[in-house]
C-alpha positions in Angstrom: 0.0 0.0 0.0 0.9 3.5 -1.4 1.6 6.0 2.0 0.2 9.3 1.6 2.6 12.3 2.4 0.7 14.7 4.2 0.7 18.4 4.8 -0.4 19.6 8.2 -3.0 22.2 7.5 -5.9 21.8 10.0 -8.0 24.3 10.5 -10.0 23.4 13.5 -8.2 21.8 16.7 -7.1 18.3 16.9 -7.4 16.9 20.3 -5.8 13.2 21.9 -8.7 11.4 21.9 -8.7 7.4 23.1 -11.9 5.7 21.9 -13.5 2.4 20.3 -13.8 2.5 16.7 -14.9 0.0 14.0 -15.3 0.8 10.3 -18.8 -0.5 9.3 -19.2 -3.9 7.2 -15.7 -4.6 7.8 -15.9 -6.2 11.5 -12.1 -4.7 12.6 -12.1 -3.3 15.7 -9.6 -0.2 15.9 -8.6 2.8 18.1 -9.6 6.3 17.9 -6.6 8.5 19.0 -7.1 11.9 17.6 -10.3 13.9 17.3 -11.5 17.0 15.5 -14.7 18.9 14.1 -13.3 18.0 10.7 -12.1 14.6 11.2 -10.2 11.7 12.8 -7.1 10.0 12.9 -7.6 6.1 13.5 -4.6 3.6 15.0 -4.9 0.5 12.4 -1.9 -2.0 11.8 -4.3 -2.3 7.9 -5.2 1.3 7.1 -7.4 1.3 4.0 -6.3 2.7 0.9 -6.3 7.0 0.6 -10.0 8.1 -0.8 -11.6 5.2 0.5 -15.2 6.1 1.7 -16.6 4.6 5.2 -18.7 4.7 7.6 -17.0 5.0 11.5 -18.9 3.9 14.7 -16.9 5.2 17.3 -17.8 4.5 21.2 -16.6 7.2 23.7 -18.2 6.6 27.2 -21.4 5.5 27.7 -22.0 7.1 23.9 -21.7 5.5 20.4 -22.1 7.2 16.8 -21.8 6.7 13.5 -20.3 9.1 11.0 -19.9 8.9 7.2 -16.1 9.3 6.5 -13.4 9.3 3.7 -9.3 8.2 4.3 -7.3 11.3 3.6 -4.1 10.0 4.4 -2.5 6.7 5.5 0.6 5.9 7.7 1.5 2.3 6.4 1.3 -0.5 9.9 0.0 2.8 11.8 -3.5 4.2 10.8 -5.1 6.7 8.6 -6.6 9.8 9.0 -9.9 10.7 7.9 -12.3 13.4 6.8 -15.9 13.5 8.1 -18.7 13.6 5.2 -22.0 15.9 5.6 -23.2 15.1 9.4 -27.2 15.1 10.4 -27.6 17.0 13.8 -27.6 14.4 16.1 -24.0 13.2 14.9 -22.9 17.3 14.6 -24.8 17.6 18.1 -22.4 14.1 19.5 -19.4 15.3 18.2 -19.7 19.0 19.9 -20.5 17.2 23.1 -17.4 15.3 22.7 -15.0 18.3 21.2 -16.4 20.1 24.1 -15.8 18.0 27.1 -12.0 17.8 25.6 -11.6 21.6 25.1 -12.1 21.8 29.0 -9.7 18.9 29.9 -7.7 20.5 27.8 -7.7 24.0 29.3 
């Protein structure tokens, strides 16, 4: 598999983030380890291939959602980061919960 170079230009904050993921359909249980309003970075020893579109159910706490996603970038044996699609509120209204609770541990 190809790895993406990558050029950091985020424009909303990134923050460490530990949580259960799974891609959809695919049964493989991963690792959230970086969150943002944009997107995601997910720990994976088989990241899928860059442009690849999926759908992410993450668990964080006593919550779970799923959001439609695409692999910007990959990090061959060490996950991929990806871009979240169009959200419907209650997956915006999740991920601001989240974002929020780890703007004030990160304060």
């Amino acid at each position: 598999m190809e790895e993406t170079t990558y050029a950091v230009r985020r424009t909303s904050p990134r923050f460490m983030f530990i949580a259960e993921a799974e891609v959809v359909g695919s049964g493989s249980r991963s690792r959230v380890s970086e969150l943002s309003a944009r997107g995601c970075y997910i720990d994976t020893m088989n990241p899928l291939p860059k442009d690849s579109k999926v759908r992410l159910r993450i668990s964080y706490g006593p919550s779970t959602c799923e959001f439609p996603a695409k692999v910007i970038y990959t990090h061959a044996g060490f996950g991929m980061g990806v871009i979240f699609g169009e959200l419907d509120a209650q997956q915006a209204s999740t991920l601001g919960v989240w974002l929020d609770e780890l703007a004030r541990k990160s304060e």
